[in-house]
C-alpha positions as CSV (number, residue, x, y, z in Angstrom):
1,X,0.0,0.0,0.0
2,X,1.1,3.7,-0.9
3,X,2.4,5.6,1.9
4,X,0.4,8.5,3.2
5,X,3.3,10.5,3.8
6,X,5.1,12.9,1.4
7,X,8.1,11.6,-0.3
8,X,11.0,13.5,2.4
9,X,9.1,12.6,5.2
10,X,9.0,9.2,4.6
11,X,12.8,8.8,3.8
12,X,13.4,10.9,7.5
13,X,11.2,8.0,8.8
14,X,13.4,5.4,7.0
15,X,16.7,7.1,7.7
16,X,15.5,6.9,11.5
17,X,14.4,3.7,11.5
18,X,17.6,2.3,11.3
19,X,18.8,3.6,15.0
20,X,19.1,0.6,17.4
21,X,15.4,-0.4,19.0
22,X,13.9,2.5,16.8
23,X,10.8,0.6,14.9
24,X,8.4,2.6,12.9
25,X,5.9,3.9,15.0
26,X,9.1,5.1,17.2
27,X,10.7,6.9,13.5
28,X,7.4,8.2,12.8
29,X,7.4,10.4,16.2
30,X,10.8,11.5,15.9
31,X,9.9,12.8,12.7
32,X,7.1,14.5,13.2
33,X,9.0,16.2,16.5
34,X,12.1,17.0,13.9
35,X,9.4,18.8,11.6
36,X,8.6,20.9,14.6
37,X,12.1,22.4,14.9
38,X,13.1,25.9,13.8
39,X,15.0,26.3,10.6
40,X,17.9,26.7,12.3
41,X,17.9,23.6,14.3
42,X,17.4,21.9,11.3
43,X,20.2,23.5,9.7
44,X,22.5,23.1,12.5
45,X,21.7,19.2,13.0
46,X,21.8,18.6,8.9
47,X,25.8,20.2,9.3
48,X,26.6,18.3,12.3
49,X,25.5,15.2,10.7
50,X,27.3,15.8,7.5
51,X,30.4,16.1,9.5
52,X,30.3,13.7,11.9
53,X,32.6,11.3,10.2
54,X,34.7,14.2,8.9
55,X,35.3,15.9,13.0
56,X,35.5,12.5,14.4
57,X,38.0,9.7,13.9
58,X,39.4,6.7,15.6
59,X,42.9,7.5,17.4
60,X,45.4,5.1,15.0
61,X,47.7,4.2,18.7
62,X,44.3,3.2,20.6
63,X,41.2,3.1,18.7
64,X,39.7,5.6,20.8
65,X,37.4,8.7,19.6
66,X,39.0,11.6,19.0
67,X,38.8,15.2,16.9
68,X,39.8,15.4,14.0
69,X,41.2,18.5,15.0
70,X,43.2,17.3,17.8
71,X,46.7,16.2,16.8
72,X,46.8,14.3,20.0
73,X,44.4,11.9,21.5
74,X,43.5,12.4,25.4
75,X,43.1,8.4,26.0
76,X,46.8,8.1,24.8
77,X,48.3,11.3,26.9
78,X,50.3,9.3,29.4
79,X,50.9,12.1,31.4
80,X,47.5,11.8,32.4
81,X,47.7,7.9,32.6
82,X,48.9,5.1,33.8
83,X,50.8,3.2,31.7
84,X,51.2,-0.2,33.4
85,X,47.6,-1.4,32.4
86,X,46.1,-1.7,29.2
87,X,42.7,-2.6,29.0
88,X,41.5,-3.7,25.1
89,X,38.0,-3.4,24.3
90,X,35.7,-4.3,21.4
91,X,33.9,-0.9,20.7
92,X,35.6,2.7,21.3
93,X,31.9,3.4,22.9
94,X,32.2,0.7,25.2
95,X,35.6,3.5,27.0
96,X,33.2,5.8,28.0
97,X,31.2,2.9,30.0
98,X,34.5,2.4,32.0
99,X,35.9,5.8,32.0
100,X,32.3,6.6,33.9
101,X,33.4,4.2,36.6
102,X,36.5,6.5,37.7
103,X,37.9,3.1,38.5
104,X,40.7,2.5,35.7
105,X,42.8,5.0,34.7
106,X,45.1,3.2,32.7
107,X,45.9,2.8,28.5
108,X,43.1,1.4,26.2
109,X,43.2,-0.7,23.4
110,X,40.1,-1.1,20.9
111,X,40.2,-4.3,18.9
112,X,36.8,-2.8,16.9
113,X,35.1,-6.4,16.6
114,X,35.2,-9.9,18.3
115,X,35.7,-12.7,16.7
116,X,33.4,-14.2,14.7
117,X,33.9,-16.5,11.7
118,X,30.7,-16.7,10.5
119,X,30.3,-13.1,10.0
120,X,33.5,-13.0,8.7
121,X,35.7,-11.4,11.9
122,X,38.8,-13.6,11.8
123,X,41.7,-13.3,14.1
124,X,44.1,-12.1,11.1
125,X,42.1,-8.4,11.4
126,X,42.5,-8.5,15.3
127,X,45.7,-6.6,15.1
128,X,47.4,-8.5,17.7
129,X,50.9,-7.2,16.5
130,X,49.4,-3.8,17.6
131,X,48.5,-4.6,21.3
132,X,52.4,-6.8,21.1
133,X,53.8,-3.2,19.7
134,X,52.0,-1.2,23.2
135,X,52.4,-3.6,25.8
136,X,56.1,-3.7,24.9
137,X,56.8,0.1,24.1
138,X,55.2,0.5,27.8
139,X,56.3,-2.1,30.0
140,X,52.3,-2.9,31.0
141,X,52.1,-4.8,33.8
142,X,48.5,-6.3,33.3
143,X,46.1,-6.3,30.8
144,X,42.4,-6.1,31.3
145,X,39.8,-8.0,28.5
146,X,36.5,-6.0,28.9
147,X,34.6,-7.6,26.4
148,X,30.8,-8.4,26.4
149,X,29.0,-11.6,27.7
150,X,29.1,-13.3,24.6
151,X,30.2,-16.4,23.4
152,X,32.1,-13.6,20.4
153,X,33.8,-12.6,23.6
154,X,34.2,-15.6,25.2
155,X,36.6,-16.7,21.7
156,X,38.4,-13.9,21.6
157,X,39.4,-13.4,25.4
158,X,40.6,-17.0,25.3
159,X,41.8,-16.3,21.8
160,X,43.9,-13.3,23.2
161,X,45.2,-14.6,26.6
162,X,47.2,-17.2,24.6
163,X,48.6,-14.7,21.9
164,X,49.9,-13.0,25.1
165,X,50.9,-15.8,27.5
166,X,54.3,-14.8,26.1
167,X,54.7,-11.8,28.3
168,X,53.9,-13.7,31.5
169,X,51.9,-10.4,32.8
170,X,48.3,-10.8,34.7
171,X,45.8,-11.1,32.0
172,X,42.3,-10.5,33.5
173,X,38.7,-10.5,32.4
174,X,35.7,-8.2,33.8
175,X,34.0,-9.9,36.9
176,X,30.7,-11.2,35.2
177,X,28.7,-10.7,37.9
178,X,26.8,-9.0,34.7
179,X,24.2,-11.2,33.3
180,X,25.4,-13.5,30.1
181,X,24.3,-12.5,27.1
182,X,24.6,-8.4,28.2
183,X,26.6,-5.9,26.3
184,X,28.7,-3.0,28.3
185,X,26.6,0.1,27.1
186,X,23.4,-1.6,28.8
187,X,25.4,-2.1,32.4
188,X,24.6,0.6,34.9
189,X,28.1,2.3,36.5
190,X,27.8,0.9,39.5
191,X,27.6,-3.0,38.9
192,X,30.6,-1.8,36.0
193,X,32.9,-0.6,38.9
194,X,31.8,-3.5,41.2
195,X,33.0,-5.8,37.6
196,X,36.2,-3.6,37.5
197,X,37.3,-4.1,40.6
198,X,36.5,-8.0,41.1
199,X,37.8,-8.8,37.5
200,X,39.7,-12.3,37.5
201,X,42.5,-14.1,35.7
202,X,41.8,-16.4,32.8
């Protein structure tokens, strides 16, 4: 059946649709709300969006975010950090989770994807020469695997810990008192810290 919309406001509808847990009823109110904005809003959000990927880049050291702008990135200023952990995540948004702790205040490391053959995710595109290259240009003294509940993570934490057994350093996993199956961005900051702090060796 035809949509009732006009044409623009049902690709807004579409475009929204894909945000995660946004179905279309969901799409349809935050397009109507957007249609409500002033012309400058509108302007002002079109730019931002246009140069999101432009002002925002991944660190090439850490994986963090970082500006563009910025020759340096704060997550690798190790005046500001401690340099004898380094804890390697999956997702650069899952460093904001842990920052919000105030528990760690060590050197990240973002892998950008578990591993996951079926999807395609092999180990070869897991860097591992680039956590080798850190841990060594930094003498760290433990490394930390924050990675989600998963059976993705699962692989790649045991896949890791023996690609680094060679350093004989403490190579620990968050505390999953979290439930199985959960993903970092979904874990309030107090049951993170309480994972933080009780995190075990694998």
């Amino acid at each position: 059946m035809q949509s009732k919309y006009p044409v623009a406001l049902q690709a807004l509808i579409a475009h929204l649709k894909k945000l995660p847990g946004v179905g279309l009823r969901t799409a349809e109110r935050f397009a109507f709300e957007i249609l409500r904005w002033k012309q400058d809003d509108l302007t002002a959000f079109g730019l931002q969006l246009s140069t999101l990927s432009k002002n925002i880049v991944a660190c090439p050291t850490c994986g963090c975010l970082k500006n563009q702008s910025e020759p340096n990135c704060l997550f690798c200023n190790t005046s500001l950090r401690e340099q004898t952990a380094l804890c390697i995540l999956a997702s650069n948004r899952d460093v904001y989770s842990i920052e919000e702790t105030k528990v760690f205040r060590g050197l990240y490391h973002v892998i950008e994807h578990l591993l996951s053959p079926l999807d395609g995710r092999h180990v070869t595109t897991l860097r591992v020469d680039r956590i080798c290259q850190r841990i060594e240009q930094y003498k760290v003294q433990e490394v930390i695997l924050a990675f989600d509940s998963t059976l993705e993570g699962d692989t790649t934490a045991l896949f890791l810990k023996e690609q680094l057994a060679k350093y004989q350093i403490p190579i620990s996993r968050l505390a999953f008192g979290l439930p199985v199956g959960s993903s970092l961005e979904s874990i309030d900051g107090g049951t993170l810290a309480r994972a933080l702090f009780g995190r075990q060796s694998i």
